[in-house]
KOLTORGU-409707 format. One record per atom (N, C-alpha, C): residue number from 0; residue in one letter; chain; atom name; x, y, z. Coordinates in steps of 0.02 Angstrom, whole numbers. Example, Ala and Ser with C-alpha at 12.3 -4.5 7.8 and 13.67 -1.06 7.14 Angstrom:
(rec 0 "a" "A" "N" (660 -284 390))
(rec 0 "a" "A" "CA" (615 -225 390))
(rec 0 "a" "A" "C" (660 -165 390))
(rec 1 "s" "A" "N" (642 -112 354))
(rec 1 "s" "A" "CA" (684 -53 357))
(rec 1 "s" "A" "C" (645 2 394))
//
This chain:
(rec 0 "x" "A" "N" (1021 -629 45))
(rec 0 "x" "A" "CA" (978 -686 58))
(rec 0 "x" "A" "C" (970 -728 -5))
(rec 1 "x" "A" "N" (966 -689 -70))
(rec 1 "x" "A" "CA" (969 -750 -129))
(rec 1 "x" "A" "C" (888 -749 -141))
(rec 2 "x" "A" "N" (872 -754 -183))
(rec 2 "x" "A" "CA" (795 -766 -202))
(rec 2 "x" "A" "C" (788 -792 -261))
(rec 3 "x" "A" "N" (740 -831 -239))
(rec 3 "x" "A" "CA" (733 -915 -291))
(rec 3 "x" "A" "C" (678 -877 -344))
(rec 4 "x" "A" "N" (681 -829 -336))
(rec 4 "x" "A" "CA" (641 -792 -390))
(rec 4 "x" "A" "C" (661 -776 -449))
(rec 5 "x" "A" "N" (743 -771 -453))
(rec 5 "x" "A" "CA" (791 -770 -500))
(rec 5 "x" "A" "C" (756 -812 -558))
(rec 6 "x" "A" "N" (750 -869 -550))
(rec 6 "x" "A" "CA" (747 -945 -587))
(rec 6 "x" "A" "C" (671 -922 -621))
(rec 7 "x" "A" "N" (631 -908 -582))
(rec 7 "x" "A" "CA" (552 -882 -614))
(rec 7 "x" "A" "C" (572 -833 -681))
(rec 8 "x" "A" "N" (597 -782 -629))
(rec 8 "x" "A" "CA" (607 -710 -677))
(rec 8 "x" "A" "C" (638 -734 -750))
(rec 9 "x" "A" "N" (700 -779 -749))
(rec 9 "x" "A" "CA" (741 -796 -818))
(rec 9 "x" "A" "C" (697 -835 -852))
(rec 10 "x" "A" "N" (638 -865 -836))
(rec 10 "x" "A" "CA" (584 -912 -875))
(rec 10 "x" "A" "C" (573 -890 -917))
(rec 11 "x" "A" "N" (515 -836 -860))
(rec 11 "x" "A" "CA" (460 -764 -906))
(rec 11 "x" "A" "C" (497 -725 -931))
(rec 12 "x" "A" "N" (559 -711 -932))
(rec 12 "x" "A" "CA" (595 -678 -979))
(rec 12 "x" "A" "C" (622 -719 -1057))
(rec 13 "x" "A" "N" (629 -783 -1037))
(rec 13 "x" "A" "CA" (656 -816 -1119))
(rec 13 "x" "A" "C" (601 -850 -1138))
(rec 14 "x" "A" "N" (556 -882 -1110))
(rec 14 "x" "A" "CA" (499 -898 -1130))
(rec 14 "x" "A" "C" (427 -887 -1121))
(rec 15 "x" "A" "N" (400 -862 -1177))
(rec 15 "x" "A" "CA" (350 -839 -1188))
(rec 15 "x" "A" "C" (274 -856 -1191))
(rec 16 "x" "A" "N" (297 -939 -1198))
(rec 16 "x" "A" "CA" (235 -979 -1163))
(rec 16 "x" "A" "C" (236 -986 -1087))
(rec 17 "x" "A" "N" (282 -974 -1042))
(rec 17 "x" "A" "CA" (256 -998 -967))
(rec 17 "x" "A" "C" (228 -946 -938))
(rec 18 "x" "A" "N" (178 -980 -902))
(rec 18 "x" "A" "CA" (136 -941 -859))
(rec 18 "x" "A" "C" (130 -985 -786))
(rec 19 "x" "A" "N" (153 -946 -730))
(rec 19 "x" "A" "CA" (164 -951 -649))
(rec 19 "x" "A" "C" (110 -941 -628))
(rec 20 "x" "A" "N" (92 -956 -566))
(rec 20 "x" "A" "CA" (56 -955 -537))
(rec 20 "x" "A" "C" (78 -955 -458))
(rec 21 "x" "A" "N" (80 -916 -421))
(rec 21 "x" "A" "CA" (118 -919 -355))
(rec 21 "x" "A" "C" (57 -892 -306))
(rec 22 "x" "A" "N" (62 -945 -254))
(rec 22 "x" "A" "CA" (32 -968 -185))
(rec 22 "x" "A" "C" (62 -951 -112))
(rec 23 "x" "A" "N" (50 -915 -75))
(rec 23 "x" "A" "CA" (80 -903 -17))
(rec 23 "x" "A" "C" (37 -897 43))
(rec 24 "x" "A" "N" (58 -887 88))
(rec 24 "x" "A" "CA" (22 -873 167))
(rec 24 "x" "A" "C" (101 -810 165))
(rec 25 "x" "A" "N" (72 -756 218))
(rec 25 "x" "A" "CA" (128 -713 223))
(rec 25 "x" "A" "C" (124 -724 293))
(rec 26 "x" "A" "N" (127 -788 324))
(rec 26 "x" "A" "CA" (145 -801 386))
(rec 26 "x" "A" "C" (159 -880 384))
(rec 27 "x" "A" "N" (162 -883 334))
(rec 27 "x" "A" "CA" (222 -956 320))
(rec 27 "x" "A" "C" (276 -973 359))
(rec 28 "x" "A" "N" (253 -1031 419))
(rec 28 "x" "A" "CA" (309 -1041 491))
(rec 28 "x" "A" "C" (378 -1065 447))
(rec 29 "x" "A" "N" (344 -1108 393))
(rec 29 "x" "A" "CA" (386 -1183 370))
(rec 29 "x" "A" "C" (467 -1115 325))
(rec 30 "x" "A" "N" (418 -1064 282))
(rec 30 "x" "A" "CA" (475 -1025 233))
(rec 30 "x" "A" "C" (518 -996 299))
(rec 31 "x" "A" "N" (485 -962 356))
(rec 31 "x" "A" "CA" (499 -906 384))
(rec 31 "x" "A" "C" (553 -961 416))
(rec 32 "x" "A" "N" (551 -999 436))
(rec 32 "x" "A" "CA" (616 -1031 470))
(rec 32 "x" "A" "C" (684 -1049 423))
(rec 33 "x" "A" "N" (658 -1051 363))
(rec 33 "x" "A" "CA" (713 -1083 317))
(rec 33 "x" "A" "C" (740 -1018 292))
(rec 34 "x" "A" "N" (711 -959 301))
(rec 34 "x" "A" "CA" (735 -900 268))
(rec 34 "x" "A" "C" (748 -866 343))
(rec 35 "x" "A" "N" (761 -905 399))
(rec 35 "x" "A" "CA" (780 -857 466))
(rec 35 "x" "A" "C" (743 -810 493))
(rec 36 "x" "A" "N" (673 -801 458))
(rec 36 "x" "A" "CA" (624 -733 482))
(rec 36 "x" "A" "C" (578 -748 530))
(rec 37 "x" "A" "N" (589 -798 562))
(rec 37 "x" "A" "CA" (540 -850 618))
(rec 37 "x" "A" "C" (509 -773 664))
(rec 38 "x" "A" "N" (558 -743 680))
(rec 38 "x" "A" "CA" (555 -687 726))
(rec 38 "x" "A" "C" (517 -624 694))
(rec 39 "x" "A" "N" (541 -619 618))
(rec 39 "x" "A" "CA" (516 -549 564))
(rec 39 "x" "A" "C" (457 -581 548))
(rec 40 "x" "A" "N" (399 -586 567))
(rec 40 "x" "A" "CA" (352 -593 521))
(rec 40 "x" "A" "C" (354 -554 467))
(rec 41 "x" "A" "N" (356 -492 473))
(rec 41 "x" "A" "CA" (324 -412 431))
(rec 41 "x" "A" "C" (394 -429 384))
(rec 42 "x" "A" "N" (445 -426 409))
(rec 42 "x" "A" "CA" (502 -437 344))
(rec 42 "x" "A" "C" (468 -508 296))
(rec 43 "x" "A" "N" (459 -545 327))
(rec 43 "x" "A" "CA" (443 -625 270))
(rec 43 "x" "A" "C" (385 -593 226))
(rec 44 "x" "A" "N" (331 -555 242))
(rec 44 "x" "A" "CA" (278 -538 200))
(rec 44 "x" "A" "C" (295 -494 160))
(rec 45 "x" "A" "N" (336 -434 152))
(rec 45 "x" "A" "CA" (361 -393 146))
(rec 45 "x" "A" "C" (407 -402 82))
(rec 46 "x" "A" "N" (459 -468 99))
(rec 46 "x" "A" "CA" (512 -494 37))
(rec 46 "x" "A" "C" (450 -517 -1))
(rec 47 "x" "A" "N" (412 -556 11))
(rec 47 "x" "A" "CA" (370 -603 -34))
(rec 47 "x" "A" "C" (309 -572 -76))
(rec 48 "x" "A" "N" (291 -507 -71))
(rec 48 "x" "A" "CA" (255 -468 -74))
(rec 48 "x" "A" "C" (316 -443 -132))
(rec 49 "x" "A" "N" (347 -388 -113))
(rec 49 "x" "A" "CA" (406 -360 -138))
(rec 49 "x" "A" "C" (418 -389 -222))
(rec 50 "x" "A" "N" (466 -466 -205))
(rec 50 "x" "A" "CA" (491 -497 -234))
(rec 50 "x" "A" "C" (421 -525 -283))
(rec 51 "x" "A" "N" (398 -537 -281))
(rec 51 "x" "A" "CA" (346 -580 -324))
(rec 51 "x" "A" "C" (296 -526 -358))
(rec 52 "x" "A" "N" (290 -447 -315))
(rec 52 "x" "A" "CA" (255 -412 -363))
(rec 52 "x" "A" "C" (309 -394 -414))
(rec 53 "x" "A" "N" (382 -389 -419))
(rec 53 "x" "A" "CA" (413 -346 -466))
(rec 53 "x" "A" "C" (402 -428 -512))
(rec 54 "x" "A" "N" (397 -489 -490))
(rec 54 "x" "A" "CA" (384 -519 -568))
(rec 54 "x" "A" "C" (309 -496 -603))
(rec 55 "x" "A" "N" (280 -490 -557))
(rec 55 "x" "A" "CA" (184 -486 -575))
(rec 55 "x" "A" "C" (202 -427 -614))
(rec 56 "x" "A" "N" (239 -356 -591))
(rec 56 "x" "A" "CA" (240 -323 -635))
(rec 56 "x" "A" "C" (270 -307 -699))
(rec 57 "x" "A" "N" (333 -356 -700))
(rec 57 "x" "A" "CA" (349 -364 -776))
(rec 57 "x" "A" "C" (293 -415 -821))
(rec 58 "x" "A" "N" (280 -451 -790))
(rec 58 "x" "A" "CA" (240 -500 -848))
(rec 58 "x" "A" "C" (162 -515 -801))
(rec 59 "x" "A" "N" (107 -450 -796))
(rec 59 "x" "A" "CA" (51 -459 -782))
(rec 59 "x" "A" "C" (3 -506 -817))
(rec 60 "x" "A" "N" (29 -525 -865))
(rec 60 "x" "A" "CA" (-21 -579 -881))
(rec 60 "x" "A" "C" (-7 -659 -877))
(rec 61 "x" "A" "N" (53 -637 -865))
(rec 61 "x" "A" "CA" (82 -736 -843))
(rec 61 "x" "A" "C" (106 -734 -785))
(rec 62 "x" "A" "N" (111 -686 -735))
(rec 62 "x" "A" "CA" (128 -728 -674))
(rec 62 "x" "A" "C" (94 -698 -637))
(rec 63 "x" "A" "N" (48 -721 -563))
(rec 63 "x" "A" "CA" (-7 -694 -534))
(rec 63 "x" "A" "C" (17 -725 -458))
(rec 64 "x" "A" "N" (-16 -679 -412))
(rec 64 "x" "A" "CA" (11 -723 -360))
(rec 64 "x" "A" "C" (-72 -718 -294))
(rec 65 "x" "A" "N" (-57 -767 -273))
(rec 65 "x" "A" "CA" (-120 -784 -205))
(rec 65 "x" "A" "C" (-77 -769 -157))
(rec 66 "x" "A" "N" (-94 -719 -109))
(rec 66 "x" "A" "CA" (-57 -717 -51))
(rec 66 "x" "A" "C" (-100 -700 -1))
(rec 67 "x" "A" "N" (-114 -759 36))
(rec 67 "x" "A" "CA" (-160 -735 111))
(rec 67 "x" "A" "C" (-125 -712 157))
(rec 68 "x" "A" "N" (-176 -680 200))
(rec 68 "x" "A" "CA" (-155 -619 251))
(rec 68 "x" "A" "C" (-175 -651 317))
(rec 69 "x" "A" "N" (-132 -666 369))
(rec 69 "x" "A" "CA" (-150 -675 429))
(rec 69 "x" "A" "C" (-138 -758 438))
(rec 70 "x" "A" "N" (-113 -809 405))
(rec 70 "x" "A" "CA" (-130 -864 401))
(rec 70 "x" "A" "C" (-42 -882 414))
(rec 71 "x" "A" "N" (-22 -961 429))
(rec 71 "x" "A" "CA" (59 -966 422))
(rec 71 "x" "A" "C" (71 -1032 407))
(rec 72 "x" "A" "N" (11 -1082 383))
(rec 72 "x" "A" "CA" (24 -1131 369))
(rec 72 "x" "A" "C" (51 -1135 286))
(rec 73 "x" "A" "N" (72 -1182 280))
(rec 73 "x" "A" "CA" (148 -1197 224))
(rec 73 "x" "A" "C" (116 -1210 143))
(rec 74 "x" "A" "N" (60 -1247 155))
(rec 74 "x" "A" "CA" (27 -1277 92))
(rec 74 "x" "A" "C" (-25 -1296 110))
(rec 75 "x" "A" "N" (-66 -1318 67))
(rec 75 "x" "A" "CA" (-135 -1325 61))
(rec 75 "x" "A" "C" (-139 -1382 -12))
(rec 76 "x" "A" "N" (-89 -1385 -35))
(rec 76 "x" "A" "CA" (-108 -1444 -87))
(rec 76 "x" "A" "C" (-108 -1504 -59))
(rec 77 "x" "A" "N" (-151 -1549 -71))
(rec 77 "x" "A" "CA" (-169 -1613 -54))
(rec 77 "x" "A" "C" (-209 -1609 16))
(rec 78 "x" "A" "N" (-231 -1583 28))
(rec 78 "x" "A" "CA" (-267 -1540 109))
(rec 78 "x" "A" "C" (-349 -1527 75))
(rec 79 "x" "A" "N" (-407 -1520 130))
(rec 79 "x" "A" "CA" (-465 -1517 138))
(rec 79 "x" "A" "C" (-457 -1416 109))
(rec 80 "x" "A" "N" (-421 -1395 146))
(rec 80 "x" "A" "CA" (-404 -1314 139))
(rec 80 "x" "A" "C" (-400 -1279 61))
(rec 81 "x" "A" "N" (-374 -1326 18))
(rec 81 "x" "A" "CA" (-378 -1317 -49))
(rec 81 "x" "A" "C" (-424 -1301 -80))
(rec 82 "x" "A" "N" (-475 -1305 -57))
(rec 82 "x" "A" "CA" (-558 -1278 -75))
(rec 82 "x" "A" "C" (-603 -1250 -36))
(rec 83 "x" "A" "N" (-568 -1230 22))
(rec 83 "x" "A" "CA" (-594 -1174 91))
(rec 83 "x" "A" "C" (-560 -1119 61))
(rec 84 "x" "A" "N" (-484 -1136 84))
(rec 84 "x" "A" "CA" (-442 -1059 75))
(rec 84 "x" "A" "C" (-478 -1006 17))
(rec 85 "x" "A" "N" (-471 -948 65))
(rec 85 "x" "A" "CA" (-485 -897 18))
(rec 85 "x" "A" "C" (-426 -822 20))
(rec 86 "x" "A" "N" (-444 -796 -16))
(rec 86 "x" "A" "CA" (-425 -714 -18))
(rec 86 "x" "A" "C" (-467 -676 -77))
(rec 87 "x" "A" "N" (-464 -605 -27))
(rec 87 "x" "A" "CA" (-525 -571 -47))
(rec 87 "x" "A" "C" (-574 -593 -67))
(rec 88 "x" "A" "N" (-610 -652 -57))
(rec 88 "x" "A" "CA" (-661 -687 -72))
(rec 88 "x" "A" "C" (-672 -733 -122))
(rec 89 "x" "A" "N" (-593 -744 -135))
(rec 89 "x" "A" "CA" (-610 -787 -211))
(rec 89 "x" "A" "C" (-570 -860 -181))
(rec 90 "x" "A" "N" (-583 -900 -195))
(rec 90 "x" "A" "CA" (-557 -975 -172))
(rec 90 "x" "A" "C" (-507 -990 -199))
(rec 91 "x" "A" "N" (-434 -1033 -181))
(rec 91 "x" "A" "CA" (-406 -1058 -215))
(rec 91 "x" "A" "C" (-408 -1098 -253))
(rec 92 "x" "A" "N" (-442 -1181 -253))
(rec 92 "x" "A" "CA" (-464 -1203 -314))
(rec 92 "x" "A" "C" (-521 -1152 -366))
(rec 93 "x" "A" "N" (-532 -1110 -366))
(rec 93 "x" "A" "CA" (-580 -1086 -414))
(rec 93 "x" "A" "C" (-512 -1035 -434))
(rec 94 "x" "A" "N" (-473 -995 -403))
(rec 94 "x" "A" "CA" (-428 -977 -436))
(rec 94 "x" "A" "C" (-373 -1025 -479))
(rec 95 "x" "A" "N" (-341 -1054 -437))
(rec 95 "x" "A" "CA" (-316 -1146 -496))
(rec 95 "x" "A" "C" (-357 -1129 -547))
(rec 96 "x" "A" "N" (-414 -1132 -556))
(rec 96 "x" "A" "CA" (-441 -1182 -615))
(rec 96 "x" "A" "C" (-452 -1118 -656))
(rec 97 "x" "A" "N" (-453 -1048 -630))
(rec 97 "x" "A" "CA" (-449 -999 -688))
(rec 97 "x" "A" "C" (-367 -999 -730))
(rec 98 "x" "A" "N" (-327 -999 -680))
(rec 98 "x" "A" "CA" (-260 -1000 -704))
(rec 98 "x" "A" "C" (-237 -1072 -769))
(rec 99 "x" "A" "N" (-267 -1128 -731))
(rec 99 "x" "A" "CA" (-253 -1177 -781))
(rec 99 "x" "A" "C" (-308 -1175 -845))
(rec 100 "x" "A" "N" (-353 -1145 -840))
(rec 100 "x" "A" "CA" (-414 -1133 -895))
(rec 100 "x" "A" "C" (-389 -1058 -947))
(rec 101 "x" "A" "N" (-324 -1037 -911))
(rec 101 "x" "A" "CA" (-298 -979 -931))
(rec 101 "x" "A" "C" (-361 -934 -939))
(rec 102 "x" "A" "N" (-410 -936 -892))
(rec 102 "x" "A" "CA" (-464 -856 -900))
(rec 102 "x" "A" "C" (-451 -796 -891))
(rec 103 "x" "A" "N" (-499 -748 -894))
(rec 103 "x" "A" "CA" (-475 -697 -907))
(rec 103 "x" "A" "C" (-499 -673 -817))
(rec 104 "x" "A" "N" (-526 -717 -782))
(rec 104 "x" "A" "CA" (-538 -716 -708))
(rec 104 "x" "A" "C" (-493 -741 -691))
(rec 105 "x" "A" "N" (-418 -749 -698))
(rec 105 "x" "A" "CA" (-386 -761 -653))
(rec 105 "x" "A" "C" (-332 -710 -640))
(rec 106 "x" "A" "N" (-351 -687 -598))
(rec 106 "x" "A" "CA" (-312 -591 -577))
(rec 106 "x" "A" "C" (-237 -615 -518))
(rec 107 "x" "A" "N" (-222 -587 -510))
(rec 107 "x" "A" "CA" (-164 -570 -461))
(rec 107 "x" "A" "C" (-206 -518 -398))
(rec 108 "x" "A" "N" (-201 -586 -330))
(rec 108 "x" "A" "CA" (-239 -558 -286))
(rec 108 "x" "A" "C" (-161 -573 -235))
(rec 109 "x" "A" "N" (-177 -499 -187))
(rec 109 "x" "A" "CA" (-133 -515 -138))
(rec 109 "x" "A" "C" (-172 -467 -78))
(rec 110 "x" "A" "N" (-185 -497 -29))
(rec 110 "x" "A" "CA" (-221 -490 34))
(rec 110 "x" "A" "C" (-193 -423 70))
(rec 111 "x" "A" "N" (-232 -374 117))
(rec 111 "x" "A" "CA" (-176 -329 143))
(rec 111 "x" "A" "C" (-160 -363 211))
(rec 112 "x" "A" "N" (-98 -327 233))
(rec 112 "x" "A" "CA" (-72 -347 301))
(rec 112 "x" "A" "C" (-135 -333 358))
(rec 113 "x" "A" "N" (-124 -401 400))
(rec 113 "x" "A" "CA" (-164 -387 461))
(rec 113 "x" "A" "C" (-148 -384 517))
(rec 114 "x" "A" "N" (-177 -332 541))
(rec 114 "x" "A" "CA" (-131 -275 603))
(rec 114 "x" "A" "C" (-90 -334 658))
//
């Protein structure tokens, strides 16, 4: 399948100032069609989960990821949702603004699967 994660991973590996920040729904219609998993939900959450914790776990302090559980819409930037959306109780703009404030509140949250 190829994963555009490659391009992240060689960043945080040669450079030592970037810090990621990665956003998801693990029921993303818009990815799940372009990656053929329209049908796999549980596989699309699964790669994206997978794939994005082995970066979180090489470089826990620069790359973090938001991943809501149960949801499949595509984005939320430029949207009313940008300051609703949550996981585990913490908001996405209040997470944004820890990540770009580089705090020490801005954790790597990822939602569990919902049945």
């Amino acid at each position: 399948m190829g994963q555009g994660t490659g391009v992240i991973e060689w960043r945080l590996d040669n450079d030592s100032t970037v810090r990621d920040a990665f956003y998801e729904t693990d029921g993303d219609l818009t990815n799940r069609f372009f990656l053929d998993l329209l049908g796999d939900p549980a596989g699309f959450r699964d790669l994206i989960v997978t794939e994005h914790g082995l970066l979180n776990a090489a470089h826990p302090n620069r790359y973090k990821r938001f991943i809501v559980a149960g949801d499949t819409s595509h984005t939320v930037l430029q949207s009313p949702q940008f300051y609703t959306q949550e996981a585990n109780g913490v908001l996405l703009n209040e997470w944004t603004a820890d990540f770009l404030g580089a705090r020490a509140s801005w954790v790597d949250i990822v939602e569990d699967a919902l049945p």
